[in-house]
C-alpha positions as CSV (number, residue, x, y, z in Angstrom):
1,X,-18.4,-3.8,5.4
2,X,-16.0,-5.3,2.9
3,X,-13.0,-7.0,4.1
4,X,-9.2,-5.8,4.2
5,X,-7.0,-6.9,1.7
6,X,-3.8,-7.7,2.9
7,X,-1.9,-8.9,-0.2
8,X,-1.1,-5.9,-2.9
9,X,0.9,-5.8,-6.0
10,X,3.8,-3.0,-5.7
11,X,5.1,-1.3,-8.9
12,X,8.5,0.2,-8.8
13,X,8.2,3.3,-10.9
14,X,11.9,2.9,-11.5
15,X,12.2,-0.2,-13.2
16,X,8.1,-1.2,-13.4
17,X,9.0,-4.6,-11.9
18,X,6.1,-5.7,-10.0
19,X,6.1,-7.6,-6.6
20,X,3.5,-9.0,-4.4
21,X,4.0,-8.4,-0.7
22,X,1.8,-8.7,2.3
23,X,1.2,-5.8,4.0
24,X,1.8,-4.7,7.7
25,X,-1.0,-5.0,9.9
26,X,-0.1,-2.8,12.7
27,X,1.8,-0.5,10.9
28,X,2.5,1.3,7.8
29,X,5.5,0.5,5.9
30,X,7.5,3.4,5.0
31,X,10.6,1.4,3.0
32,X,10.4,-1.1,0.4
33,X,13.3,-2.6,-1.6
34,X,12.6,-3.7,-5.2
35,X,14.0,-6.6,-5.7
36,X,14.7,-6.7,-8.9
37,X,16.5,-3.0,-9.0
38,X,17.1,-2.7,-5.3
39,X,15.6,0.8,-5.4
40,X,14.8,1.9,-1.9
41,X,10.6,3.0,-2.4
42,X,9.2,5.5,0.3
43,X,6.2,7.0,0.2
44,X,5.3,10.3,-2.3
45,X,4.0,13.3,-0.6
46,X,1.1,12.8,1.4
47,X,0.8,9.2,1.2
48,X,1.4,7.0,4.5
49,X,3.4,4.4,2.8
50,X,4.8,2.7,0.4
51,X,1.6,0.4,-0.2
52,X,-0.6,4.0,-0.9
53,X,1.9,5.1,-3.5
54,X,2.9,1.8,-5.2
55,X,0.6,-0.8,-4.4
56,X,-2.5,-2.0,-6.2
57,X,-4.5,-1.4,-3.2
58,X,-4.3,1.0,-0.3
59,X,-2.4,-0.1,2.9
60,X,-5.3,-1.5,5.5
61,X,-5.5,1.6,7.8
62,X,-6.3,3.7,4.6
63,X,-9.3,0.6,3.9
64,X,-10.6,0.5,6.7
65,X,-11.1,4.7,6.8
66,X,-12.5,4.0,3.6
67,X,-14.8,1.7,4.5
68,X,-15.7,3.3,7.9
69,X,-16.7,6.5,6.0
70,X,-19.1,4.9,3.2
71,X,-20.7,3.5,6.3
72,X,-21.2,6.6,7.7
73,X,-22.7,8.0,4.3
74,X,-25.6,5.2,4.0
């Protein structure tokens, strides 16, 4: 099984500023401030959080699902 990234690159699809944050590992996060606009982020419809819609990689919950179900396909 791969590992879980924990580090992903957020885009604010207001002002495209991009920030690198580490992401929850118990939780998803549902806000995110960008710091250069101050834009309050949440999620788009269907995602978990703000790392699914955002974020250069999936939050770790959604990784690990991934990665648990390719398992299950070999």
């Amino acid at each position: 099984m791969a590992p879980i990234e924990w580090v992903s690159l957020i885009t604010c699809p207001h002002c495209h500023h991009e920030s690198v944050a580490t992401m929850p590992t118990d939780s998803c996060q549902f806000f995110y401030e960008c710091p250069k606009c101050k834009t309050r982020l949440r999620p788009n419809p269907g995602d978990c959080c703000v790392f699914c819609s955002f974020g250069s990689l999936p939050c770790p919950s959604i990784q690990q699902d991934t990665h648990r179900s390719q398992m299950n396909q070999v």
